[in-house]
C-alpha positions as CSV (number, residue, x, y, z in Angstrom):
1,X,-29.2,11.4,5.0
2,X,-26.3,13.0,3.3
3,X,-26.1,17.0,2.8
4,X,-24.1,18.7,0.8
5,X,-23.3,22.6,0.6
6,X,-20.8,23.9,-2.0
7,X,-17.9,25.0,-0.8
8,X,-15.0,27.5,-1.7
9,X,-11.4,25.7,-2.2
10,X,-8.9,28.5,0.3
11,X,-5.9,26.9,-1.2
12,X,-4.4,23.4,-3.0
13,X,-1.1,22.3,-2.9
14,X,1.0,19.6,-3.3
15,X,1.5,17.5,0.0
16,X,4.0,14.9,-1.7
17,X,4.8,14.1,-5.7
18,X,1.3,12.1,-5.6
19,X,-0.7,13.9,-3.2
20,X,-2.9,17.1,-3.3
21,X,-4.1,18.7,-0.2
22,X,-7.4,20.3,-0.5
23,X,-8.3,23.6,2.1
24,X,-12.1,24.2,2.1
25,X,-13.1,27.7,3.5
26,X,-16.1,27.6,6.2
27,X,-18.4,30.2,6.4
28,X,-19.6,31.2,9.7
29,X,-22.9,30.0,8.9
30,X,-21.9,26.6,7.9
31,X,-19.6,26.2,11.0
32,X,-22.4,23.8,13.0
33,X,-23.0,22.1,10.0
34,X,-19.2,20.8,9.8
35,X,-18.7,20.3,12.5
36,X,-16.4,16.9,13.2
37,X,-14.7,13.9,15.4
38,X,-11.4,13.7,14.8
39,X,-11.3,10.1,12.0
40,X,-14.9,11.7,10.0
41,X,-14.8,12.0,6.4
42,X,-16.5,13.9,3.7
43,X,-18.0,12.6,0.4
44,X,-16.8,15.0,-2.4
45,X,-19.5,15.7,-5.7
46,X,-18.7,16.8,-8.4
47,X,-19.4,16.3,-12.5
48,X,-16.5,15.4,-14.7
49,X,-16.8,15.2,-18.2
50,X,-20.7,15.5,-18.0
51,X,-20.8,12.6,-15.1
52,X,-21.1,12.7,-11.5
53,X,-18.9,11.2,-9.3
54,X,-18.8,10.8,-5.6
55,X,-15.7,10.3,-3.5
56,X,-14.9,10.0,0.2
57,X,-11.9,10.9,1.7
58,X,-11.3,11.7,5.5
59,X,-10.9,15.2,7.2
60,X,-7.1,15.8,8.3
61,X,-7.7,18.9,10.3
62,X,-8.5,19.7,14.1
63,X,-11.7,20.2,15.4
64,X,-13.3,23.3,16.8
65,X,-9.5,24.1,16.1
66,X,-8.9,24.9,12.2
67,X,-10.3,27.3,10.5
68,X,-10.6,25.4,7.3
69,X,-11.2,21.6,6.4
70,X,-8.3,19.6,4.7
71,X,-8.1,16.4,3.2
72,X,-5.6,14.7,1.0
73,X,-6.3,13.5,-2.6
74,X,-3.3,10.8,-3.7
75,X,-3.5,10.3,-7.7
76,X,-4.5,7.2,-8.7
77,X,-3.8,5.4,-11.8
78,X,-7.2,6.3,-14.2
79,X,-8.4,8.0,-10.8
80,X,-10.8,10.5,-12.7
81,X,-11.6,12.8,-9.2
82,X,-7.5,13.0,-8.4
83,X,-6.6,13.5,-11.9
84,X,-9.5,16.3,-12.0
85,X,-7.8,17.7,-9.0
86,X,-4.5,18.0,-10.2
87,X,-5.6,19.0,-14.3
88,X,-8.1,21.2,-13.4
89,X,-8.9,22.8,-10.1
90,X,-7.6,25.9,-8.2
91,X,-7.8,28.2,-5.6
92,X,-11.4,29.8,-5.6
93,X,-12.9,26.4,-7.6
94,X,-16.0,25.6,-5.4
95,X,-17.3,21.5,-4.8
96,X,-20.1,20.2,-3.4
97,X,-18.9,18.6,0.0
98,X,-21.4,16.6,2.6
99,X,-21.5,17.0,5.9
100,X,-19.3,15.3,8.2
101,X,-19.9,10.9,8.6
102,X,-18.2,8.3,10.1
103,X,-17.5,6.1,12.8
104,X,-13.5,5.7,12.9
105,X,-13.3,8.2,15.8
106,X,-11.4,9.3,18.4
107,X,-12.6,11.6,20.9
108,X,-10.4,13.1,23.9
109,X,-11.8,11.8,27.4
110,X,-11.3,14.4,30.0
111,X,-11.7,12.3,32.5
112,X,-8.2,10.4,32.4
113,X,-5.6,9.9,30.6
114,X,-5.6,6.8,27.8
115,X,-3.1,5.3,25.6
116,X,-4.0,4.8,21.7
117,X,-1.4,2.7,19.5
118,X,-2.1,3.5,15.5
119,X,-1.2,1.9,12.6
120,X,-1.2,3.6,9.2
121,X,0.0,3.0,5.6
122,X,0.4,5.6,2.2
123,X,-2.6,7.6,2.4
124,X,-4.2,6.0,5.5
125,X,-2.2,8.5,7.8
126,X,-4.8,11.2,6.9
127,X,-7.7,10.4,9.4
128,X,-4.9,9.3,12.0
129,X,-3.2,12.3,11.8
130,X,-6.2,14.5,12.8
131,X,-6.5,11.9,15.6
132,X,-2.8,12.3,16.5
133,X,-2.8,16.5,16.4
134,X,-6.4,16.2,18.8
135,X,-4.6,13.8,21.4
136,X,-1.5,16.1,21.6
137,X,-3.1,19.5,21.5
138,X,-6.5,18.3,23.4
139,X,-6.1,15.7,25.7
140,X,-3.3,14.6,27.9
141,X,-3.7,10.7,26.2
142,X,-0.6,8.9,25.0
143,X,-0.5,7.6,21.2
144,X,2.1,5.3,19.2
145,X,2.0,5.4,15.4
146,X,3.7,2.3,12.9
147,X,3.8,4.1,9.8
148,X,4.2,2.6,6.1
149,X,5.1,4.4,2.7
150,X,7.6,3.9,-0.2
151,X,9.8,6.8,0.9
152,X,10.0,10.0,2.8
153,X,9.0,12.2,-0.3
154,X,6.0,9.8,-0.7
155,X,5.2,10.4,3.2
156,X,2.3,12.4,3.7
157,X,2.8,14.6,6.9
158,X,6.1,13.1,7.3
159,X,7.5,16.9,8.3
160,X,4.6,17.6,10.9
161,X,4.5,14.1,12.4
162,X,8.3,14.2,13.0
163,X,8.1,17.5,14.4
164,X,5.2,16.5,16.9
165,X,7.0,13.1,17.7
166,X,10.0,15.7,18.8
167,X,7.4,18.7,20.6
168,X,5.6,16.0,22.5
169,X,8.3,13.0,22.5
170,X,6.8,11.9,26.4
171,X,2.9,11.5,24.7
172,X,3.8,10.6,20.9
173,X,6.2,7.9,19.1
174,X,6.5,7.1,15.7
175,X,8.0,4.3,14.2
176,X,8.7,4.6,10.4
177,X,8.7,1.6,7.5
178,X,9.6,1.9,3.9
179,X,9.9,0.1,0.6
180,X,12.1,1.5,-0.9
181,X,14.7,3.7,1.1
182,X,17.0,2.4,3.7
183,X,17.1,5.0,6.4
184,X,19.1,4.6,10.1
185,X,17.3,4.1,12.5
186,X,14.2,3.0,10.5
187,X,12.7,0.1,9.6
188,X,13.3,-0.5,5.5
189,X,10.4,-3.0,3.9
190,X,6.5,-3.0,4.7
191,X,5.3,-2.6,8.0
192,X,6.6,-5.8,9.8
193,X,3.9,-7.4,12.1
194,X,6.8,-8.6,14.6
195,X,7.9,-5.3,15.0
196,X,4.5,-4.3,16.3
197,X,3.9,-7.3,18.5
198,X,7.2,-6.8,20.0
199,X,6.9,-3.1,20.3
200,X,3.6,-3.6,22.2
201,X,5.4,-6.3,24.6
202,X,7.6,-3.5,25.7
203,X,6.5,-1.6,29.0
204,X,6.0,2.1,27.4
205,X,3.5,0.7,24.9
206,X,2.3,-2.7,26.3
207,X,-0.6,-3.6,24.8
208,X,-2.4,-4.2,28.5
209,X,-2.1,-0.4,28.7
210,X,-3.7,0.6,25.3
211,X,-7.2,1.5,25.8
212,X,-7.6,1.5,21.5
213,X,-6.0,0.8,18.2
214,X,-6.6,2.5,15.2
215,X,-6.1,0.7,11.7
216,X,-6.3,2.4,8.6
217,X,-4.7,1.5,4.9
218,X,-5.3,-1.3,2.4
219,X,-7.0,-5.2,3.4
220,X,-3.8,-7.2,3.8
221,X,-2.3,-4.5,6.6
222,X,-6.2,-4.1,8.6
223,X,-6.1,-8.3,8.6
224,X,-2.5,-9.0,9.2
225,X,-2.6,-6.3,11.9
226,X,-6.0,-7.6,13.0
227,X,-4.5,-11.4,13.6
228,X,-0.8,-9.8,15.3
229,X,-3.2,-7.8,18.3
230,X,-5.4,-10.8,18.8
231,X,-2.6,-13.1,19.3
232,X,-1.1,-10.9,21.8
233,X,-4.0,-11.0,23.0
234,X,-5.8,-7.8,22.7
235,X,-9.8,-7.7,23.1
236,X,-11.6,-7.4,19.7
237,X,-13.6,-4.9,20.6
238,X,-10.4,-2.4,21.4
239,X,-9.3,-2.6,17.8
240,X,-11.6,-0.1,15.0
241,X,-10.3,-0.3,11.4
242,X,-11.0,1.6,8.2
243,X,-10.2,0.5,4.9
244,X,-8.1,3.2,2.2
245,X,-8.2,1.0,-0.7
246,X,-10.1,-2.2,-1.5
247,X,-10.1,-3.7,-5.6
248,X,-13.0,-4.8,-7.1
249,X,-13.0,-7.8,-8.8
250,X,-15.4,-9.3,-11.3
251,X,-16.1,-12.4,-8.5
252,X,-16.5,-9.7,-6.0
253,X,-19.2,-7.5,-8.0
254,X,-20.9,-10.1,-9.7
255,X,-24.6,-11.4,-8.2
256,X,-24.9,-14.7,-7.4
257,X,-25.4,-17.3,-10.2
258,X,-28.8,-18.3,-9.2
259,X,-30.3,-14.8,-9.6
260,X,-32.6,-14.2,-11.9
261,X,-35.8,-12.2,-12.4
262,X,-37.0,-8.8,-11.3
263,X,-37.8,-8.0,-7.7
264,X,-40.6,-5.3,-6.5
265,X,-38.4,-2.7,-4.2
266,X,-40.5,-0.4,-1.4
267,X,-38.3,2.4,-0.8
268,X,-39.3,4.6,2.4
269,X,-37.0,7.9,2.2
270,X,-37.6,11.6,3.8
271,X,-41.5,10.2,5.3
272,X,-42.0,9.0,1.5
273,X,-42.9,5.9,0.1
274,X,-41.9,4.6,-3.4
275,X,-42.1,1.1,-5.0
276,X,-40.5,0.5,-8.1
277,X,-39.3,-2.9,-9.8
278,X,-35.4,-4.0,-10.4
279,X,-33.4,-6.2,-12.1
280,X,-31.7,-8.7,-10.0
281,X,-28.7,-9.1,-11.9
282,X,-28.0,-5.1,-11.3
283,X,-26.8,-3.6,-7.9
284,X,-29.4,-1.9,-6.1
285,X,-27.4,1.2,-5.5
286,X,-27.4,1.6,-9.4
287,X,-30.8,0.5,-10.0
288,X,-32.1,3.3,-7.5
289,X,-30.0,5.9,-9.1
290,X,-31.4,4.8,-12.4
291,X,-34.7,5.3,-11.3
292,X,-33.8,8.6,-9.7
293,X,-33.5,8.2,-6.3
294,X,-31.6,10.5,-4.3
295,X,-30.3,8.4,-2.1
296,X,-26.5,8.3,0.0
297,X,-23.8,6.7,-1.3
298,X,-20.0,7.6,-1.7
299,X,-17.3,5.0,-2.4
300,X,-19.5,2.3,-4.3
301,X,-16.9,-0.7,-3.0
302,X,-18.5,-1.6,0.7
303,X,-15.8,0.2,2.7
304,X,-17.3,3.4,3.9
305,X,-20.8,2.5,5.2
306,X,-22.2,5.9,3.2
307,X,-25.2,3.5,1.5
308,X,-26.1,2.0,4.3
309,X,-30.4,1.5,4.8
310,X,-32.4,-0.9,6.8
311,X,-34.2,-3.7,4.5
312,X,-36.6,-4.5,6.7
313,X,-38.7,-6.9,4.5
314,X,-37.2,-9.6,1.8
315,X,-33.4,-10.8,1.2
316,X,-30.5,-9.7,-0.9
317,X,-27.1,-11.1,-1.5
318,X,-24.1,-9.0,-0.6
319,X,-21.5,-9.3,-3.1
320,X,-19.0,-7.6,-1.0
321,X,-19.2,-6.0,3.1
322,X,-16.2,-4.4,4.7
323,X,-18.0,-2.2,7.0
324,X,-21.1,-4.4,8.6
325,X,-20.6,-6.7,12.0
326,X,-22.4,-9.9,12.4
327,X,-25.0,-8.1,14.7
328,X,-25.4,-5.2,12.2
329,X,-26.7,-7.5,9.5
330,X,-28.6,-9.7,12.6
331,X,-30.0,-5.8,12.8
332,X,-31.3,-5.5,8.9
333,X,-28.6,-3.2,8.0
334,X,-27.2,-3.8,4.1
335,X,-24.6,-1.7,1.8
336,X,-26.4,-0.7,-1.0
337,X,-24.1,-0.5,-3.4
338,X,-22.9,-3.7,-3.4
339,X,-26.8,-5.7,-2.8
340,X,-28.7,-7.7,-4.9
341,X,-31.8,-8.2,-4.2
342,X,-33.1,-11.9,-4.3
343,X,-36.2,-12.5,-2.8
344,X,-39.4,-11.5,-4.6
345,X,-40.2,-7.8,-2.1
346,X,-37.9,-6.0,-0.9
347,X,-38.2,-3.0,1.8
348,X,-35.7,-0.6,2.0
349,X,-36.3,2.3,5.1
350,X,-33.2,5.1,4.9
351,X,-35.3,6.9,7.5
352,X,-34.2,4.0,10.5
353,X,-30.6,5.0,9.8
């Protein structure tokens, strides 16, 4: 289960025109507690106008290395956290942050040497660039980033990746795209597929010598890169991925048409049991916060696996999964926020997770 402990904001600044970076303070006492794998994120909570809201957003610093935990916070149209963030907070400001999740991870093997290829775009750097600054400073492992953005002022950590792909040029390349800058030596448009698949032909990165790749940014870049590696071919299982931004759409959200009627919900949280009834034409992450359930849950969209429970009795319909494997769901695992239940009973146990 998620815990949160507020926090004191150390210092916020802008990282590019669109970009805050956030430095949390960690007490001494709270040092186990945040502890984190270089990829983990944090769910931010905070009320806004008299309403909660929840936000994830991955951890950019080192661990057991910095003193404080940063993340990034890019303004988003509407975006009512980022636009709080750059109206409203300041130094001193405390939040409510959760412990360290996650699964995207890379952790230094100090028992040989590996090479890790990464793949990034806008704000999807900010996980890989923890990842990057833990190779180089705690492993002797090999990584190659393809990096996407509109321009170098819109590059988050443009200045400290090129200064690491310089420090450590034998263990770290980078290989820059952008939209809308033409720069020598670079590559000007979005991140080109053949570029990587020839790239990782080439004997320093072949991709028989890359023990893992790391995706992270919107859909179209995790599947186009997804299809490029398996072609090559690389093994499925070498390739982890974590979405940055996924739309909803109405088709997306909405249940399925033949829903209809209320179902009977056994909710098994902390060692307690709780049965309430639900609409099935409402999302059961909302329906359980309506009833007062304090239950986890971050990005409500099916990309950060936050929500996720066991329903081990009855069956919903999942309007939307970017997180779950074919053998999690074999398993009984379900997103939450983006169920509906549809069988008459449903049980839903947060205390197998």
């Amino acid at each position: 289960m998620q815990k949160f402990h507020s926090l004191t904001i150390k210092e916020i600044s802008k990282e590019t025109p669109k970009a805050y970076s956030l430095l949390f303070e960690i007490p001494s006492a709270l040092r186990e507690s945040f502890a984190f794998i270089s990829g983990q994120y944090i769910t931010v909570k905070c009320t806004v106008n008299g309403k909660e809201i929840r936000r994830c957003y991955s951890i950019s610093s080192i661990p057991a290395h910095d003193m404080a935990l940063q993340i990034i916070v890019k303004s988003v149209p509407g975006g009512v956290f980022s636009s709080h963030v750059a109206e409203n907070l300041k130094a001193g400001d405390r939040l409510e942050i959760s412990e360290p999740e996650g699964e995207f991870c890379y952790q230094p093997d100090g028992g040989h040497s590996r090479t890790l290829a990464a793949v990034a775009a806008g704000s999807g750097i900010t996980p890989v660039f923890s990842m990057i600054r833990s190779v180089l400073t705690a492993s002797n492992d090999r990584i190659i980033l393809f990096y996407g953005n509109r321009s170098v002022e819109e590059t988050i950590f443009h200045k400290e990746i090129s200064q690491l792909a310089g420090e450590f040029s034998e263990r770290f390349t980078v290989i820059y795209f952008y939209t809308r800058e033409n720069i020598s030596g670079w590559h000007s448009g979005r991140i080109d597929q053949k570029v990587i698949a020839d790239t990782l032909q080439e004997d320093a990165w072949h991709f028989s010598k890359i023990d893992t790749f790391y995706l992270c940014g919107p859909d179209d870049l995790i599947k186009s890169t997804t299809e490029t590696l398996l072609a090559l071919p690389v093994p499925a299982e070498n390739i982890l991925h974590e979405l940055f931004f996924l739309p909803a759409t109405e088709e997306q959200n909405a249940p399925a048409p033949e829903i209809q009627g209320h179902t009977m919900v056994t909710l098994i949280l902390d060692g307690e049991e709780e049965v309430i009834t639900v609409d099935r034409n409402v999302l059961l992450l909302d329906s359980l916060l309506d009833a007062g359930f304090d239950i986890p849950y971050s990005c409500q969209n099916a990309i950060c696996s936050t929500c996720l429970c066991m329903l081990t009795k009855g069956e919903v319909y999942m309007a939307k999964n970017e997180v779950l494997s074919g053998a999690d769901i074999e398993e009984g695992k379900i997103v939450v926020c983006q169920s509906y239940p549809v069988s008459d009973e449903i049980v839903l146990n947060y205390d197998m997770m």
